[in-house]
Every structure is written in C-alpha cells, then in structure tokens.
C-alpha positions as CSV (number, residue, x, y, z in Angstrom):
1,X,-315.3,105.8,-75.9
2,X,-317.0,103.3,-73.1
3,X,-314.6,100.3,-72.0
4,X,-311.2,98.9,-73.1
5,X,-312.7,96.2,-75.4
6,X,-309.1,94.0,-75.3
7,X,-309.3,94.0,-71.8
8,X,-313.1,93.3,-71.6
9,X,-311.9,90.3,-73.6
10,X,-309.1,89.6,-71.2
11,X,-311.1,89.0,-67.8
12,X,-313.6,87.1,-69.6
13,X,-311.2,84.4,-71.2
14,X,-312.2,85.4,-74.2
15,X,-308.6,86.6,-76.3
16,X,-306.3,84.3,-77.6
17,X,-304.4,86.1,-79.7
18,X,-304.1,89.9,-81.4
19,X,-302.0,91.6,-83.5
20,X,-299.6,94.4,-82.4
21,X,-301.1,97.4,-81.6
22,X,-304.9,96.2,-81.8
23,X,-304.9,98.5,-78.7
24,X,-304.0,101.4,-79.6
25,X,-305.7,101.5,-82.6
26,X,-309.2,101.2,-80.8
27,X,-308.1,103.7,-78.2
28,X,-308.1,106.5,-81.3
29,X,-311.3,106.4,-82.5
30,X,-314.4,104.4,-83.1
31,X,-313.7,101.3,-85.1
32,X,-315.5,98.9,-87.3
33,X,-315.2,95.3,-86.8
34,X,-316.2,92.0,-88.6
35,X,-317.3,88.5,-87.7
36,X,-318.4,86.2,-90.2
37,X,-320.7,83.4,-90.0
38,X,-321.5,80.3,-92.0
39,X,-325.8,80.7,-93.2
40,X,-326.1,76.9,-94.5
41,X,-329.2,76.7,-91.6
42,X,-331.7,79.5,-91.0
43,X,-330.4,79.3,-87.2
44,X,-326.9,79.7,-85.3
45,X,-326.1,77.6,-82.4
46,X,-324.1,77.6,-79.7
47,X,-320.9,77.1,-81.3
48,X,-321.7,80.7,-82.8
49,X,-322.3,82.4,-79.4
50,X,-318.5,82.9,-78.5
51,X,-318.4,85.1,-81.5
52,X,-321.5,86.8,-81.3
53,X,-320.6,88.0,-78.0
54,X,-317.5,89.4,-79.4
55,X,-319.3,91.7,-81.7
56,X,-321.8,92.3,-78.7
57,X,-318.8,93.5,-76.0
58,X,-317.2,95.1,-79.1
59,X,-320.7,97.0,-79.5
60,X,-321.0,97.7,-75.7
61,X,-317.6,99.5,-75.5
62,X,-318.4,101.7,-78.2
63,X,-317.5,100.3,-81.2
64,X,-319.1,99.6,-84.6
65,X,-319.7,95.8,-85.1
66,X,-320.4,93.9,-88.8
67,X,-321.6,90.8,-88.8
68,X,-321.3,88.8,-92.7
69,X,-323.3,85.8,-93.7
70,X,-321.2,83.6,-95.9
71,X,-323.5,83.7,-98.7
72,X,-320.8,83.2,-101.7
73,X,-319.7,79.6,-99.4
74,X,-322.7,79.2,-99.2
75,X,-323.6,78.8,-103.0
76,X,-319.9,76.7,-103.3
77,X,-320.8,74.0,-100.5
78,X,-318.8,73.3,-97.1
79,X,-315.0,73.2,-98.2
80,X,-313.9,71.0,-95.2
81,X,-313.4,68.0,-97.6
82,X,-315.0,65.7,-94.7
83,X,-317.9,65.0,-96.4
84,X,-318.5,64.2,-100.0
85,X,-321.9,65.9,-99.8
86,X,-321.9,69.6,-100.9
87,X,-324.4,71.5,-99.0
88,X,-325.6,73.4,-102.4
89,X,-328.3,76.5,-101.6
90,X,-330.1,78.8,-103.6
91,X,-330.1,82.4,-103.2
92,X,-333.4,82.6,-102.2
93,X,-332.9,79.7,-99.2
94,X,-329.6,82.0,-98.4
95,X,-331.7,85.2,-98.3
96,X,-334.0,83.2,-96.0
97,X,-331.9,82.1,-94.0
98,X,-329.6,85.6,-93.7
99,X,-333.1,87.0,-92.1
100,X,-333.6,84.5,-90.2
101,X,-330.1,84.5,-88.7
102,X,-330.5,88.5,-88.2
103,X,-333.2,87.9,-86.1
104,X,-331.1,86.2,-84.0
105,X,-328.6,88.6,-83.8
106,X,-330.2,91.3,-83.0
107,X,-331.0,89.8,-79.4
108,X,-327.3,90.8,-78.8
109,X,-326.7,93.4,-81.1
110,X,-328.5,96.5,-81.8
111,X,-329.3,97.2,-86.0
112,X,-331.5,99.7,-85.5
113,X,-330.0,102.3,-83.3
114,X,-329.5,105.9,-84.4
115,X,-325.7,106.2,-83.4
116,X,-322.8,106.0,-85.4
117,X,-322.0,102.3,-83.8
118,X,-325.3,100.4,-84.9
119,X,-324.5,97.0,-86.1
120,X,-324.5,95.9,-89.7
121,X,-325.4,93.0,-91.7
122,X,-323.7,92.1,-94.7
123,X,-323.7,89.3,-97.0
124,X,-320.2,88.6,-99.3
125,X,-322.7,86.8,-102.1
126,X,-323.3,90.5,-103.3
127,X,-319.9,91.2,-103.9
128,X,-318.2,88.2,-104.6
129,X,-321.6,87.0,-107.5
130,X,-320.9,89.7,-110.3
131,X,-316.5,89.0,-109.6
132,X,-315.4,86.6,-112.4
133,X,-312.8,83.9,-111.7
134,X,-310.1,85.8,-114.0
135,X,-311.0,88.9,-112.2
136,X,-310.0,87.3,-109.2
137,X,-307.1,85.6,-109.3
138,X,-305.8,88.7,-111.9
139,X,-306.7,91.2,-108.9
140,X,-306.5,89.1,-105.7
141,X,-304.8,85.6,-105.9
142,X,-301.3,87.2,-107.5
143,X,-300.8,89.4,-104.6
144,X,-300.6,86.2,-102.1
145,X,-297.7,83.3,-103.1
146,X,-298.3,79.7,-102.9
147,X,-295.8,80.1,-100.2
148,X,-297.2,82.1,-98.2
149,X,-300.5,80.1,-98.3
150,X,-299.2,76.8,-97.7
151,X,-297.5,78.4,-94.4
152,X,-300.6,78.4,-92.9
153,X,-301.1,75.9,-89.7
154,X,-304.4,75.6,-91.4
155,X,-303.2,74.0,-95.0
156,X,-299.8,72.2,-93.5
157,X,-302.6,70.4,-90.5
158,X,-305.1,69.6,-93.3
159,X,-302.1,68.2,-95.9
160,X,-300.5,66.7,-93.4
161,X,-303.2,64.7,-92.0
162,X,-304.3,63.3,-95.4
163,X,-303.7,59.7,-96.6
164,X,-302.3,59.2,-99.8
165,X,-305.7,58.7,-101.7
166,X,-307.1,61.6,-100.3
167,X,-306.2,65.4,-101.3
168,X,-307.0,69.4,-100.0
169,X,-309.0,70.3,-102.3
170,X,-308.2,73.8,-104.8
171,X,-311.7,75.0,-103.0
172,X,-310.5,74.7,-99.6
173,X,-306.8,75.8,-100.1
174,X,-308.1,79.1,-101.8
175,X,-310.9,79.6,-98.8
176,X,-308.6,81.9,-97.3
177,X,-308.2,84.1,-100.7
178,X,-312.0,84.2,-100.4
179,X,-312.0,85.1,-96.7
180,X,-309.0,87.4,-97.2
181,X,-310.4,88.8,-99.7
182,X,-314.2,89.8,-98.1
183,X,-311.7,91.2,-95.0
184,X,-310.3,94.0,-97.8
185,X,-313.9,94.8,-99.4
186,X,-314.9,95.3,-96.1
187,X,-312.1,97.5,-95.3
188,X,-312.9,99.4,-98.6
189,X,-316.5,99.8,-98.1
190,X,-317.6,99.6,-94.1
191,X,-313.9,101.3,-92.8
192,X,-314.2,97.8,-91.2
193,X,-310.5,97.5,-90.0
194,X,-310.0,94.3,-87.2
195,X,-311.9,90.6,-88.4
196,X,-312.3,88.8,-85.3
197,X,-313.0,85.0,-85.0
198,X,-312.0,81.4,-83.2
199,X,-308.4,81.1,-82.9
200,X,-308.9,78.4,-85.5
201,X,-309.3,81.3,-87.9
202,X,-306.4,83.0,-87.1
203,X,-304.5,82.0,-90.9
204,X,-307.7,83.0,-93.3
205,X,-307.7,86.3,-91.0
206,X,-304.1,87.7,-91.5
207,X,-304.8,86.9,-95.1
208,X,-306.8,89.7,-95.1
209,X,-305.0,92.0,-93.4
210,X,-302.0,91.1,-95.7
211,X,-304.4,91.6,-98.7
212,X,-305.4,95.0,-96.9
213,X,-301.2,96.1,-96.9
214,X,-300.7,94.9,-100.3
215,X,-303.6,96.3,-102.4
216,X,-305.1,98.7,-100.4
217,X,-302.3,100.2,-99.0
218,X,-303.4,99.9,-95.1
219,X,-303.1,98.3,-91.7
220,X,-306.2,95.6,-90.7
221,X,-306.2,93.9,-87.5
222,X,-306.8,90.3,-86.0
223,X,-308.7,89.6,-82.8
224,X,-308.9,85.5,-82.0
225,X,-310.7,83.8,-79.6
226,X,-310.3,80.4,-78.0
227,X,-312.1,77.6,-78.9
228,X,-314.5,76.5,-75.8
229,X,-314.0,73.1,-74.7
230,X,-315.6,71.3,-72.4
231,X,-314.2,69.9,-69.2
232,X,-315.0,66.3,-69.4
233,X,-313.1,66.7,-73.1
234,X,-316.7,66.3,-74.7
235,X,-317.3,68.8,-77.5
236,X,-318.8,72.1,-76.3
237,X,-322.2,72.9,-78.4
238,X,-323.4,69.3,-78.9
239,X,-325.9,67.2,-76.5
240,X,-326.8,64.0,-77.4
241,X,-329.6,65.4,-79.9
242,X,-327.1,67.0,-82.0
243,X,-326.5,70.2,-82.1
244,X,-327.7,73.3,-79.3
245,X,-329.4,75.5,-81.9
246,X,-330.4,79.0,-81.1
247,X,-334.2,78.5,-83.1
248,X,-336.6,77.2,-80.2
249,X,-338.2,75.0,-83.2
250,X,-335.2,73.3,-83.3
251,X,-334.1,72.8,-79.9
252,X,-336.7,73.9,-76.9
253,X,-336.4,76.3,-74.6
254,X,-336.4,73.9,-72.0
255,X,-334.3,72.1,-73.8
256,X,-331.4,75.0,-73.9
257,X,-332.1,75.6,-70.4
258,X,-331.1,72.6,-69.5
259,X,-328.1,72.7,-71.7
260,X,-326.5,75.1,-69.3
261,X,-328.3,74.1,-66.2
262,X,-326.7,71.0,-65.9
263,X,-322.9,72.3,-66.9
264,X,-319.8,71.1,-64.4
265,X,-318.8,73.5,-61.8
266,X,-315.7,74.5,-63.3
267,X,-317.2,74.5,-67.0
268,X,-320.2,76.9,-65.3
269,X,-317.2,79.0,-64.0
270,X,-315.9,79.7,-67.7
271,X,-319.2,80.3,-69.1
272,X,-320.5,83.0,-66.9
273,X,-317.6,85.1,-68.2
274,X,-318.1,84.4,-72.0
275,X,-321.7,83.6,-72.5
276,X,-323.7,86.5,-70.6
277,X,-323.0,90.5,-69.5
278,X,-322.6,90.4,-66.0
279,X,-319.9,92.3,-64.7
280,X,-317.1,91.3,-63.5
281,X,-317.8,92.3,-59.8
282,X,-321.2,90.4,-60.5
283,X,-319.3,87.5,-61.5
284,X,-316.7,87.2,-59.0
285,X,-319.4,87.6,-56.1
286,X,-321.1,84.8,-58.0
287,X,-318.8,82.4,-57.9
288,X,-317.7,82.9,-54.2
289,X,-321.1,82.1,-53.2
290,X,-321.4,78.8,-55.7
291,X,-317.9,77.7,-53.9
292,X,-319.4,78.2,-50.1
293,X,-322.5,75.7,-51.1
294,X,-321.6,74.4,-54.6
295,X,-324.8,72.0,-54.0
296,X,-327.1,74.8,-55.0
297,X,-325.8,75.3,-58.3
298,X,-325.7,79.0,-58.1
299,X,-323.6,79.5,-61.3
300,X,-325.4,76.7,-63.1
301,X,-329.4,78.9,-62.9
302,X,-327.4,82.2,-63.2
303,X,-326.1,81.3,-66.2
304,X,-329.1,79.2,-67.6
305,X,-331.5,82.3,-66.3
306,X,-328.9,84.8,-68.0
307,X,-328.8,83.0,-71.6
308,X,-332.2,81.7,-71.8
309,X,-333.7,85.2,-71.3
310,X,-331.2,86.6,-73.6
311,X,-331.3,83.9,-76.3
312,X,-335.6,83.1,-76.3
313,X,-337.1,85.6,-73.2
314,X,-337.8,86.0,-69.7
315,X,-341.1,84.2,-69.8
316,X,-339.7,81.0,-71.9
317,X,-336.7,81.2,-69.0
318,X,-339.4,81.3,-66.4
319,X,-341.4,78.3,-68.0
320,X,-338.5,76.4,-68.4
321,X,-337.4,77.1,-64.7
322,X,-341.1,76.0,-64.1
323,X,-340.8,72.7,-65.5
324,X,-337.5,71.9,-64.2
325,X,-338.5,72.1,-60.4
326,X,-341.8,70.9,-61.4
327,X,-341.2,67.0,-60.3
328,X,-340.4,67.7,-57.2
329,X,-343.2,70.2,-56.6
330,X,-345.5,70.3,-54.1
331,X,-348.5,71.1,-55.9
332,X,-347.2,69.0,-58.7
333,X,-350.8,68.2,-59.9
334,X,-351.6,71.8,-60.6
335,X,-348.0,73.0,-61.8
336,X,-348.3,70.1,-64.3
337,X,-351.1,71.3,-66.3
338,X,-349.8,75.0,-66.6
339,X,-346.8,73.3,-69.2
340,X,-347.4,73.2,-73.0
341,X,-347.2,69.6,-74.7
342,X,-344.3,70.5,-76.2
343,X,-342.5,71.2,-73.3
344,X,-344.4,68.7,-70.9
345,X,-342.7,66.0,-73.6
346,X,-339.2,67.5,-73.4
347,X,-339.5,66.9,-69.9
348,X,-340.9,63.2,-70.2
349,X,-338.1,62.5,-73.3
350,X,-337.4,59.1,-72.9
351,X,-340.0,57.9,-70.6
352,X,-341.9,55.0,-71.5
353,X,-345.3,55.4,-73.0
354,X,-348.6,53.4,-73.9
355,X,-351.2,54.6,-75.7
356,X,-355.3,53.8,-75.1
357,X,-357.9,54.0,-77.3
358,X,-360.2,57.2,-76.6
359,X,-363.1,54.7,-76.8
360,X,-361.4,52.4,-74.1
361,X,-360.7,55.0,-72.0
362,X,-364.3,56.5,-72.4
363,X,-365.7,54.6,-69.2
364,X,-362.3,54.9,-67.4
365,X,-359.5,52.8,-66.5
366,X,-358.9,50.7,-63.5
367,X,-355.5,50.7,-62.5
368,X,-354.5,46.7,-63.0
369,X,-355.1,47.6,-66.6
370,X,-353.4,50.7,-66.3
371,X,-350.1,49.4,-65.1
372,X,-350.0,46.1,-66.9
373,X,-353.3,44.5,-69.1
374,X,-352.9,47.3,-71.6
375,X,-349.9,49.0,-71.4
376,X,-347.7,45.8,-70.3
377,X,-345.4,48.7,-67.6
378,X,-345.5,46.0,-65.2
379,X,-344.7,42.4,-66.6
380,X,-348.5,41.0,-65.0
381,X,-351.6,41.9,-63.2
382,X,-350.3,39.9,-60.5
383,X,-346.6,42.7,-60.3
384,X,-349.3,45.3,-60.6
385,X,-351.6,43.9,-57.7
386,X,-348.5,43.8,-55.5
387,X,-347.2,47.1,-56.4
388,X,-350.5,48.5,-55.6
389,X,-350.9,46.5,-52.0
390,X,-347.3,48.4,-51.3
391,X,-348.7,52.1,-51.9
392,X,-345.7,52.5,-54.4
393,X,-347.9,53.2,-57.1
394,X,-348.9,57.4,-57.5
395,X,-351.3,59.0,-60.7
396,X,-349.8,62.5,-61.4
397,X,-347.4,62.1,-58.0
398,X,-350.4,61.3,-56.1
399,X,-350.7,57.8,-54.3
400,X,-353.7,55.5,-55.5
401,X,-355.0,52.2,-54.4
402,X,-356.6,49.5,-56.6
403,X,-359.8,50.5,-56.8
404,X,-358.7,53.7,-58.4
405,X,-360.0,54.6,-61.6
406,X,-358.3,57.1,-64.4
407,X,-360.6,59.4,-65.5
408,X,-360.5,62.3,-67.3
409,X,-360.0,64.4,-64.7
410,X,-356.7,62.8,-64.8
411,X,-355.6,64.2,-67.7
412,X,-353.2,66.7,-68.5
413,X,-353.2,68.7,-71.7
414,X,-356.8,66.6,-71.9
415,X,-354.2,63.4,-73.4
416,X,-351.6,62.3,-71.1
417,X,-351.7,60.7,-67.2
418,X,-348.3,60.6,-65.2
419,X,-347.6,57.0,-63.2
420,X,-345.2,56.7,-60.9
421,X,-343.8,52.8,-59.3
422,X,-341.3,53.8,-56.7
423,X,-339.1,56.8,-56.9
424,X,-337.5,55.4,-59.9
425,X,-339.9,54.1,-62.3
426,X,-342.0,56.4,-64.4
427,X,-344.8,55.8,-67.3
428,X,-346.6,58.3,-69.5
429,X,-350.6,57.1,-70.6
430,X,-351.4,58.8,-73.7
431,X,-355.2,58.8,-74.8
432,X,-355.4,58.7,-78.5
C-alpha cells in the first residue's frame, strides 16, 4: 500500500470527520471509495475541487477511487427548495455532460491505468431508471424510520429554518434514501466501501452505511471534509462573474489564474495544502520563504502555477503568467501582441472602450481625436491638448506627442490600440 490516506488528509486540512475504524480498514487491503457529484453543467468548478482531490490522494496512496455523476437528480431537478425552478435535463444533455465532466477528471485521476486502482465513472441514472417507486420504498425506504431521518442536522436545519408558508419538500427529505441508497449498490457492485464528501454531507452519507448494515449485512465508511471558506467570510468558489468553473470556455485561463493569484496570505496558506500535490516538506519550505518577504507572493504564483497547469496546462499557465506581468513589462509593445483576444480582453475587463470606423481610421488618427473628438476619453480637445503638452499621454505604454498619428502599425490583434493618461487612466481603441 503507498501512504496513510487519513493522515495525508490530516496535514493537509482536509478531514473533518470519519467513522471508527476508517483506519484500519484501509490499512488491510486496497479499498474502493466514492464521491459523488452533481452533472446539471457539462463543467465542475471549484467548489468541486476539494473533493476531487480527495479521490486524487485516495488514488495516490493506493487506493481505488469512484467518482458518480448524479444522473437520477439530475432527471428530478435541484431538491434544495430555494428555487422554484427545476433544473429538468434529458438523458442525452446528462450523457453529455457525464463526458464532459470525465474529461475533467481525468486531469486528477487516472481511468485508464492497467492496475487494480484505476478510477471509475459511474452514473446512479442506470440503476436508479428501471427501479420503480413501490420497488423502492418496499426494498429501501422501510429499512430507515422517519425517526431516524428527521435526526438528521440536515432535515431539523432545513425544517427549522422554514416560515410557516413554506415546507421541506417529500423530494428533498427522501434525498438521503436516494443517496443512501446509490452508497449500498455501490457497495454491491464496485466493493466500494467508504463515500467521502463535504462535511455538509455527513447525514445522507451514514444513511448509506446504515443501509449497507441493514440490508446488505456489512460495514461502509464515512470520510468528510470541511467546507473551504474564505478569510474575508466571502464565499470560496465565487468571483464577481459568478461562479470559478473548471471549462476554460466558461471562465479563462487567465481568468482562473488570477482567481488564485490574488488569494490573502493566510487563505494562500490553506490552499497549497488542499488544492495541489506538493508535499508536505515542499509546502512547509514554501511558506517559510512567503513569511521572510510576504511582498513577493511566493504562495500566491505557487499555487496559481500548480492548479493552472493541473486544471488547463503548462502552456495556458505560462500565457496567463505572461499576461499578468505584461503591464509592467519592459517590452510591453512586443509582449502585447503575443496574447490572444480573448485573453488580451480578460485582461482589459472593464476598461473603457471606443470604437472607430475602419474607414475613419483608414488615413489614421491624430491623437486630439483619439483622446476626445471621437471617443469623448477626455471631456474636450482642449483636456486632451493639455494632457498631451504634459507627456502623460502613452500609445501601447509608449509616450506620444500631439503630432502623433495611430496607424495600423499600432494595432494589436490588427483591432485594438492601448492609451494610457497618467498611471491611472486607461482606454482601449477598437477599429471596427
């Protein structure tokens, strides 16, 4: 067997709670392990890194990790009873999105080793599709008490936290039948004997493992994890686009470099444990250095480096480094027109722009315009004279005078020039 998973877990921050004797049992032999993840979007984010990396240690220390796609929630709609919309899908968007969120995966895990601990995929749609409702509560729901159910932190939270007009819903107070109940096929079919998830999960898990005693006559585990916060008290996973989604058409790999480039000092601290492999020799030496010169932000581009490669590759990590450090480059001119649009507009997000006609920019563009007759930056010709008389004014970080004309050597990705006012002020020209 390779390395004590639990205490892999342990020096990472990453175990909140286990069952007696979780230990043990993976000291035996090589076990099988589930995590299970909601396929509504054909991508994960980063909410769902914290347990992929618990099936990726659990891999690495010799163990055999299953990941399930939700697919029978899926075709039910979110039970969380926030929302009155039902997020309905097809089995064919659910198939699509299954592959698509195996792809991701397999970054971390490996599916297509040849020893006995390759990871598996498995979906609960084709188990829980052909099982009729009075199969299911004659076979499952009458080995678990109403009792025992609303014991749950889960349920009492939920029920307690309603107002009057509002209820739990039968769909989400039986979601931990359904949950318990994929835990005990899995134990059936896969020999799948610990489900591990966020320590929010920890009432649908034991389900299943009290499922597993009473019908099937054996011992599963339960393996939490806690849920990552952020140290400001915003919520971990979310930047102000929304959510931080694995899928670089959905959030950039600049984008999700910066994510974790620009994390606090003591969040960056927390993360280098969870969120990447380094060891914990690697890790410590890392953050002895960061606290000598925390200005340098030593953990921060670790961490960035370490997740971007792992998440999109070491060439979208590199061109996202690239464009980070690229507005205070020295041969920002040059560097400028190595980017991609998409990423050059990631890094302009939020700047203000102006567009000019092709055909008005055919014979060039004298800066007065430039800065204020058609693109109104400045509020008159008169603001952009003056600016201009000051040398504050730069064209692609280069300083210009008043008799500078844009031309198209200007241009970069042959539709956008760069002006600068100051330190402070910056304007994108977009030729149309």
């Amino acid at each position: 067997m390779g390395k004590n998973f639990v205490e892999e877990l342990q020096w990472r921050g990453m175990l909140h709670q286990s069952m007696p004797g979780v230990e043990e049992h993976l000291a035996e032999a090589m076990r099988g392990a589930y995590v299970g993840f909601d396929p509504t979007a054909d991508s994960l984010h980063i909410g769902n890194l914290v347990p992929i990396m618990l099936l990726a240690h659990y891999q690495r220390c010799g163990h055999k990790p299953v990941a399930l796609v939700g697919g029978a929630t899926g075709m039910i709609g979110d039970p969380s009873g926030k929302s009155s919309e039902r997020n309905l899908l097809d089995e064919k968007t659910l198939r699509h999105n299954q592959d698509a969120i195996k792809k991701q995966l397999s970054h971390f895990l490996d599916f297509e080793s040849n020893e006995d601990n390759a990871a598996v995929l498995v979906n609960n749609y084709d188990w829980m599709k052909e099982f009729s409702f009075l199969e299911f509560i004659r076979d499952v729901g009458k080995h678990i008490t109403v009792n025992y159910m609303m014991a749950k932190d889960s349920v009492k939270n939920r029920i307690s936290g309603e107002s009057t007009s509002d209820g739990m819903s039968f769909t989400e107070f039986t979601y931990q039948l359904v949950q318990g109940y994929d835990f005990l096929h899995l134990y059936r079919a896969n020999d799948c004997t610990i489900q591990m998830g966020g320590s929010d999960q920890w009432g649908n898990i034991t389900t299943g493992t009290e499922l597993i005693r009473r019908i099937g006559n054996g011992k599963g585990f339960a393996i939490t994890c806690p849920l990552i916060t952020k140290s400001d008290g915003s919520k971990f996973g979310k930047s102000e686009g929304g959510n931080v989604w694995l899928d670089a058409n959905r959030t950039s790999p600049y984008k999700f470099y910066q994510y974790w480039l620009n994390s606090s000092d003591e969040d960056a601290e927390k993360y280098i444990k969870i969120f990447t492999f380094l060891t914990e020799t690697e890790v410590n030496e890392l953050i002895s250095e960061h606290s000598k010169a925390p200005h340098f932000r030593v953990l921060q581009k670790r961490l960035a480096e370490e997740i971007t490669t792992m998440v999109h590759s070491k060439a979208d990590f590199e061109n996202a480094e690239k464009a980070s450090n690229i507005l205070f480059s020295k041969s920002f001119k040059e560097d400028i027109k190595t980017l991609d649009e998409k990423t050059f507009l990631d890094v302009f997000e939020g700047v203000p722009q102006a567009e000019i006609l092709q055909s008005d920019f055919k014979e060039g563009l004298d800066m007065i315009g430039a800065l204020a007759a058609k693109t109104n930056f400045l509020n008159s010709n008169g603001e952009a004279r003056r600016a201009l008389k000051e040398n504050s004014i730069a064209v692609n970080k280069e300083k210009v005078k008043e008799d500078y004309q844009l031309s198209a050597e200007d241009l970069i990705n042959d539709k956008y020039i760069i002006i600068n006012k100051g330190k402070k002020n910056t304007y994108i020209i977009k030729i149309v």
